[in-house]
C-alpha positions as CSV (number, residue, x, y, z in Angstrom):
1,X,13.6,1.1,-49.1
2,X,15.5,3.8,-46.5
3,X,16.1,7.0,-48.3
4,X,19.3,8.2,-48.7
5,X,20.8,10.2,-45.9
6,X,23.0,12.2,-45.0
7,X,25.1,12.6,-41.8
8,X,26.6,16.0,-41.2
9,X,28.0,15.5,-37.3
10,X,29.4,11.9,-35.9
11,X,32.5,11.6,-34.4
12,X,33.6,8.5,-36.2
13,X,37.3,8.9,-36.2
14,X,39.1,6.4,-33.8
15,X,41.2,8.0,-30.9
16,X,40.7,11.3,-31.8
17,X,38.2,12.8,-29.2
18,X,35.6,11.5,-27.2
19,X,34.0,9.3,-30.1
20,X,35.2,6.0,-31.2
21,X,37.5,4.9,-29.2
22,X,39.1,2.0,-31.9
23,X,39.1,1.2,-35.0
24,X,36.6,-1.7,-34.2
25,X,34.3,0.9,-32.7
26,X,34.6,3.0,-35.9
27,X,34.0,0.4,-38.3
28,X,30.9,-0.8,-36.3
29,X,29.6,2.9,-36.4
30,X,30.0,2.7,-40.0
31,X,28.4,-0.4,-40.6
32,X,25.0,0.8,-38.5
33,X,25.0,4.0,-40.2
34,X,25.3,2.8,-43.6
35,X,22.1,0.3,-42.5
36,X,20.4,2.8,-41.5
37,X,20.0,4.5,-45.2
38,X,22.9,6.8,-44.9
39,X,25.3,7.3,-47.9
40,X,28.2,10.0,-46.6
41,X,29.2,11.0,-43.0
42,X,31.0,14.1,-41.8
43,X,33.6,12.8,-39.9
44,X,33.6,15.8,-36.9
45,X,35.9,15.4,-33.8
46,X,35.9,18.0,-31.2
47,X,38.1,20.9,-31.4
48,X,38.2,22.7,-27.9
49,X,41.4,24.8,-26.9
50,X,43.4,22.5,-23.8
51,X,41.5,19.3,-24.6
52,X,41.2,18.6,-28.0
53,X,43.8,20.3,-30.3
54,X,43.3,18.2,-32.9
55,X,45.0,20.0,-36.0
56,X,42.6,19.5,-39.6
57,X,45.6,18.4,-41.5
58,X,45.1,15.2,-38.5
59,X,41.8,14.8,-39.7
60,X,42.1,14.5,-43.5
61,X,44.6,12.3,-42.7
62,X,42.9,10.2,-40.7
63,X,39.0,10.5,-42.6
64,X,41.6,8.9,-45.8
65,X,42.8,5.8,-43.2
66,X,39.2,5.2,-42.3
67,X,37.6,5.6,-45.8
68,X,40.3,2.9,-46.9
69,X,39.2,0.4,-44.1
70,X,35.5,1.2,-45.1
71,X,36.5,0.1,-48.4
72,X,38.6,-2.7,-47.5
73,X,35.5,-4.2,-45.2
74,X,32.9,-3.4,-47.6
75,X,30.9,-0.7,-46.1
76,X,29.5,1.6,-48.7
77,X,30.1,5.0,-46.8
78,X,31.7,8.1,-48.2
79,X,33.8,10.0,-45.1
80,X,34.2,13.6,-45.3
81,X,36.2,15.6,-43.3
82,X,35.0,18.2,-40.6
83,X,35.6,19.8,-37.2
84,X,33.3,20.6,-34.3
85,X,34.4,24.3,-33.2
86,X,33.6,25.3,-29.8
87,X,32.1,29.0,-30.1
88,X,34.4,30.5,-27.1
89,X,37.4,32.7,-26.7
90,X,39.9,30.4,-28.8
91,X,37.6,30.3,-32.0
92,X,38.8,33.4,-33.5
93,X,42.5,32.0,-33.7
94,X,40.7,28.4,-35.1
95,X,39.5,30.6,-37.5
96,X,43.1,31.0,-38.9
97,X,42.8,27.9,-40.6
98,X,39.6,26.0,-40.4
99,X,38.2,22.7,-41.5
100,X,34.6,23.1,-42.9
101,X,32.5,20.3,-44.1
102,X,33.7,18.4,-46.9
103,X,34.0,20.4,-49.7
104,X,31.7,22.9,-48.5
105,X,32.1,26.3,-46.3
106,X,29.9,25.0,-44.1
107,X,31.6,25.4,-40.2
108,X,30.1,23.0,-37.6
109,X,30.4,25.0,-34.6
110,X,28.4,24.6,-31.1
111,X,27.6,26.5,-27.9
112,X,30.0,25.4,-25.1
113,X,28.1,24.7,-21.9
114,X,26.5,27.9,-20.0
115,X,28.1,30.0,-23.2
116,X,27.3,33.7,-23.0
117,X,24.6,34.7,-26.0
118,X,26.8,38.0,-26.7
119,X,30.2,36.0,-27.4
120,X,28.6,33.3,-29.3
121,X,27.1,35.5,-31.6
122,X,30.5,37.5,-32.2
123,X,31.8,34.7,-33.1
124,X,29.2,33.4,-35.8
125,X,30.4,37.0,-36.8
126,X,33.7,36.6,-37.0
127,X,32.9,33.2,-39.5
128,X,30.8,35.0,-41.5
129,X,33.4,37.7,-41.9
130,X,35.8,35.1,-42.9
131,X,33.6,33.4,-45.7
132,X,31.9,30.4,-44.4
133,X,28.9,29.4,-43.5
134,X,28.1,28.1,-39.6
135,X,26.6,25.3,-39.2
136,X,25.0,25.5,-36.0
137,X,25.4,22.1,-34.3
138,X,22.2,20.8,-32.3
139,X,20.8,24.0,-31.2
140,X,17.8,22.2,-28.8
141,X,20.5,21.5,-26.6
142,X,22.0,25.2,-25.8
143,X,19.2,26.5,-23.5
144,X,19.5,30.3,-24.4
145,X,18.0,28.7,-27.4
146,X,14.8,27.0,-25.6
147,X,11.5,28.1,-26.9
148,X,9.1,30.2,-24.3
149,X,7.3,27.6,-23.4
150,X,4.7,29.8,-22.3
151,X,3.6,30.6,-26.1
152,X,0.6,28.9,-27.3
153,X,2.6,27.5,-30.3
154,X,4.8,25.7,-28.3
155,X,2.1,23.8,-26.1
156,X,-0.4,23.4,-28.3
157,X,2.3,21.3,-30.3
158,X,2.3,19.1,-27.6
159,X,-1.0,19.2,-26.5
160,X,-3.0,18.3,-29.3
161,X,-4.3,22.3,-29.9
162,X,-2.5,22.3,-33.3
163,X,0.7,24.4,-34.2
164,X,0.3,28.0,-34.4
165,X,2.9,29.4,-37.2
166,X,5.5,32.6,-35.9
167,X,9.0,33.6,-35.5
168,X,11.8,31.2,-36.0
169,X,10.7,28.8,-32.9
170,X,9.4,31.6,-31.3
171,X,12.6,33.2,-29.9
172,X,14.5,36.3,-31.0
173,X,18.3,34.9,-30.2
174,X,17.7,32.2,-33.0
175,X,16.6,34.5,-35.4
176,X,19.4,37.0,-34.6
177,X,21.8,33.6,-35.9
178,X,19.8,33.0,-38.5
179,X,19.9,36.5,-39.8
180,X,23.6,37.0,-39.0
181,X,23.9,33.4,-41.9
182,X,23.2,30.8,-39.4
183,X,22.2,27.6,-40.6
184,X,21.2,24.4,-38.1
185,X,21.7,21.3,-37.5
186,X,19.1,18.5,-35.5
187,X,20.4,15.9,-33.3
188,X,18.8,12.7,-34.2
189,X,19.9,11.7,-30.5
190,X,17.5,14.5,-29.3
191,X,13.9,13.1,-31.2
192,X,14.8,9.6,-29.9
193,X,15.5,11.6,-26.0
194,X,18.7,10.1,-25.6
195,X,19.5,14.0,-24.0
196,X,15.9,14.2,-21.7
197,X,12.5,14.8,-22.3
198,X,13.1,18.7,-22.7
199,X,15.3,18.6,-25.5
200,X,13.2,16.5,-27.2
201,X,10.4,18.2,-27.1
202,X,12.3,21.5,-28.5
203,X,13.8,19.3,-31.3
204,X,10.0,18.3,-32.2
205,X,9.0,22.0,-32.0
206,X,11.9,23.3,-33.8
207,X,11.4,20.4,-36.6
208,X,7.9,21.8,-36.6
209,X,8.6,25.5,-37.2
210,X,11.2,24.5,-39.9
211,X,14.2,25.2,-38.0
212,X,16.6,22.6,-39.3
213,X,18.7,22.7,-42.1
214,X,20.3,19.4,-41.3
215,X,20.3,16.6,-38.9
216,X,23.2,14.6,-37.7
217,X,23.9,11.3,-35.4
218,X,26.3,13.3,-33.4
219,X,27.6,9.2,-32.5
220,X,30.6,8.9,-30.0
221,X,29.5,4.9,-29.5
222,X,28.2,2.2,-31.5
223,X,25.7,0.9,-28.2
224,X,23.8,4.2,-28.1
225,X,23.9,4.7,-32.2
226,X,22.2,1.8,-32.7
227,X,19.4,2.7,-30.4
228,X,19.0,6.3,-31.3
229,X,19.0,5.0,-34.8
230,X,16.2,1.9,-33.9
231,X,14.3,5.5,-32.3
232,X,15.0,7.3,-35.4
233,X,14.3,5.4,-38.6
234,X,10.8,6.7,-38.9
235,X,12.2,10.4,-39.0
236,X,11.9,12.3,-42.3
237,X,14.7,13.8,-43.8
């Protein structure tokens, strides 16, 4: 029997953002997830300043149209509402009136592409400041997160030497966010290397060091979620 899980990053919602593009898409989604052992789901559509503006009163609204479909077709899932918050210069004014996870203070927020260290942690700043908790969305992929690879730690884990205990994944940035109240979230995407062989290996390391605070599907597609999932089921936790 699949233990129950829980997903805190998938962008489920139907034409909202680059996720599920219909309602059939969504419900599909659903139905693969709640195979897969999962009990709730954190619906989390993009929110980037230009592209996605999707307002969080939007979301509720439309986590309630979905849950009632779920219902209506069966598919034992509880939705909760989220947002995925771009850490650049817009966040502070998102910060005005935020959607955290569910009922929680938890604030899924991720690293924009080539994002500069300095702003990203100002920002986790500014979050804290404000009361919540940031979630740190699949931090293997942001590469001013990446491990030294040079350290013995990190390639005896993949060389069969055994895994030498340190820092938090070896690399003072992350534990700069983690002091600051970062918490972090695994991509299951990332241990099945739907994103490359690199990111997978950090996922593995930082797994391994204890990183992760929570793992999500971070699904935009029901034909990649269900292989990352077929990749996946063996993973604990």
């Amino acid at each position: 029997m699949l233990p129950e899980r829980i997903d805190y990053h998938c962008h489920l919602l139907p034409g909202i953002d680059d996720g599920a593009r219909n309602l059939e898409e969504a419900l599909a989604m659903a139905r693969l997830l709640a195979a897969a052992g999962f009990v709730s789901v954190h619906c989390t559509p993009h929110r980037i300043r230009g592209l996605y503006d999707t307002a969080p009163e939007m979301v509720r609204s439309r986590v309630a149209e979905l849950q009632s479909e779920l219902t209506r077709g069966g598919i034992e899932l509880q939705l909760r509402a989220g947002m995925e918050y771009y850490l650049d210069e817009y966040f502070p004014a998102a910060l005005e009136d935020p959607l955290p996870l569910g009922d929680s203070r938890l604030l899924l927020v991720e690293a924009p592409p080539n994002a500069h260290p300095l702003m990203v942690q100002e920002n986790i700043f500014l979050a804290v400041r404000k009361g919540f908790v940031p979630l740190f969305a699949h931090p293997e992929r942001v590469s001013f997160l990446a491990p030294d690879e040079k350290r013995r730690g990190f390639l005896g884990l993949f060389k069969g030497q055994g895994f030498a205990a340190h820092s938090i994944a070896g690399n003072s940035r992350l534990e700069t966010l983690r002091q600051q109240g970062c918490r972090f979230q695994g991509n299951l995407g990332s241990f099945a290397g739907y994103y490359g062989r690199d990111v997978q290996r950090r996922a593995k390391f930082f797994q391994q060091t204890g990183l992760y605070d929570c793992f999500g599907s971070d699904g935009h597609r029901p034909e990649p979620l269900t292989w990352i999932l077929d990749k996946t089921k063996d993973l604990i936790f």
